[in-house]
N, C-alpha and C positions, 0 to 999 in steps of 0.2 A: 482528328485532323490526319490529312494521310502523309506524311514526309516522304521527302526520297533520305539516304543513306548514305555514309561514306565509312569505311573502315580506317580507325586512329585508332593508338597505342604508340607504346613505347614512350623515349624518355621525353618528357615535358618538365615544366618550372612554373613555380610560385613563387611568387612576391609575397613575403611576408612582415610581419612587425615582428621586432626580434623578440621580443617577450611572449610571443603567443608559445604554449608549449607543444600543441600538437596542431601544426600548420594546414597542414594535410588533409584534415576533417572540417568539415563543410559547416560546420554548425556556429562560423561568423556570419558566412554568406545567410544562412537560417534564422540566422537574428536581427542584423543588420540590411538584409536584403540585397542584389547584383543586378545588373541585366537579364538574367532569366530567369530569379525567382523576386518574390516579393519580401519585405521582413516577418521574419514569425512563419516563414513558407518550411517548404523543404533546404534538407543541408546539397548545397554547390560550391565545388572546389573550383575556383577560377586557373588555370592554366596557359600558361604559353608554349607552343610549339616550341621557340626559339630564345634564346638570350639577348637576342635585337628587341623582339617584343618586347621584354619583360622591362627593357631599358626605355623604351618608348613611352609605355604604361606608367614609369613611374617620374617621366620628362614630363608628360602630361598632366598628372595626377598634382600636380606643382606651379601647373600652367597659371600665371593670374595671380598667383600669390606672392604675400611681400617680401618670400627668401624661398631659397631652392633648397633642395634634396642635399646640396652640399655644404648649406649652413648648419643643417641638421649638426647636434651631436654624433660624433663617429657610432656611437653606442645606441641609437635610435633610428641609424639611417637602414631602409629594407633590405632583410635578408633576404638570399635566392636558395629555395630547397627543391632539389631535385625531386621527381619522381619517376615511376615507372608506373604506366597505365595500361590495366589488359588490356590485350586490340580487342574491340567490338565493334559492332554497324551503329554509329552516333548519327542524332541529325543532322543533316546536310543545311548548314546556312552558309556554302564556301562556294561551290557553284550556282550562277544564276537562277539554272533551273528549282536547285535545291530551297533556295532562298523565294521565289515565287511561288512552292510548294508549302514553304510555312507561312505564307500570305504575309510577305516583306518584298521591297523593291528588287527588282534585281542587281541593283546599286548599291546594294545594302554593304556597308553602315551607314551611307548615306539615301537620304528620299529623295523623292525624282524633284526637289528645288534645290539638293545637292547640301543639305541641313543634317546634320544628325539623326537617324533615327530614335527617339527617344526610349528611355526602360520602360515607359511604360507599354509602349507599342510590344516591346518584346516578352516582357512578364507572363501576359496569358499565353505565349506560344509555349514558352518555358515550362508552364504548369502542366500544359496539354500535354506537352512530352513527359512530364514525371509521372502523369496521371495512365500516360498508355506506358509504360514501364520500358522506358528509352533510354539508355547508359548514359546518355550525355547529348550535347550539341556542340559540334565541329564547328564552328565560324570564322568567318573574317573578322580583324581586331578594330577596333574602333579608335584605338591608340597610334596606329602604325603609323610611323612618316613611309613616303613613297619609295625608300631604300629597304625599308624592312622585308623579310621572306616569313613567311609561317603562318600559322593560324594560331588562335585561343581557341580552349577547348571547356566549357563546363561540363565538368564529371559530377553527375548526381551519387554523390554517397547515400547508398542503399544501407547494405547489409556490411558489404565487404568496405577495407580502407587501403589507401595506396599508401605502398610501403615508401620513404625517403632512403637515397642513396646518400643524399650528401646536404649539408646547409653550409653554404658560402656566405661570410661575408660579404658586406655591401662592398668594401674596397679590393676587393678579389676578381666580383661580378661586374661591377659598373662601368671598368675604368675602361 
């Protein structure tokens, strides 16, 4: 598949479950499966550009359920661990073009009936990029209310791991 490109790095954020001991390494995404891998795939570190996302993501991830993020025990509610990501040329699903390049809407995260694109629509792109040896994919967030700014970024953990600067609390982060 031939992608167009966007150059990211720099600091980004994970959501995580505070128990997890090494947040950073992709090998939940590897088990469990994401948006651009499948479970039992390759390891993907899911990212947000921004602290907005990362709030949205976990607004949503909540959505439809019969208690919020806030009923949670203080002690289970997701931590935020900072990283830092070396800049490389990731796939472009952020610009139109970019995104009708990995054969998605230009609309994307939504389809042209304005519905979600689903994971599974994204999975094979995902692979094709791990398969052609592509740092990651840049996207638009599927979580964001319409005030949010930034992108998600999945970083395919190769070889190397991104270093954490910092793990914040939920009530640090959230509030």
């Amino acid at each position: 598949m031939r992608f167009r490109h966007l150059r990211r790095g720099g600091p980004h954020y994970r959501v995580a479950d505070p128990d997890w001991r090494r947040p950073l390494e992709g090998k939940y995404s590897a088990e469990q499966g994401g948006r651009w891998n499948a479970p039992g795939s390759s390891p993907v570190v899911y990212l947000f550009g921004t602290t907005e996302l990362a709030r949205s993501f976990v607004l949503q991830k909540h959505r439809g359920l019969p208690y919020s993020v806030l009923d949670m025990a203080p002690d289970r509610r997701p931590v935020l661990v900072h990283a830092d990501v070396p800049e490389d040329a990731h796939v472009d699903v952020v610009t139109a073009r970019g995104c009708m390049a990995a054969s998605l809407p230009s609309t994307y995260p939504l389809d042209e009936r304005g519905t979600e694109v689903p994971w599974e629509r994204c999975r094979p792109i995902g692979q094709a990029a791990w398969d052609q040896g592509e740092p990651g994919i840049a996207c638009r967030s599927a979580s964001a209310r319409s005030d949010d700014t930034g992108e998600e970024l999945a970083w395919f953990q190769r070889q190397s791991r991104l270093r954490s600067e910092d793990r914040q609390r939920f009530d640090e982060w959230f509030g």
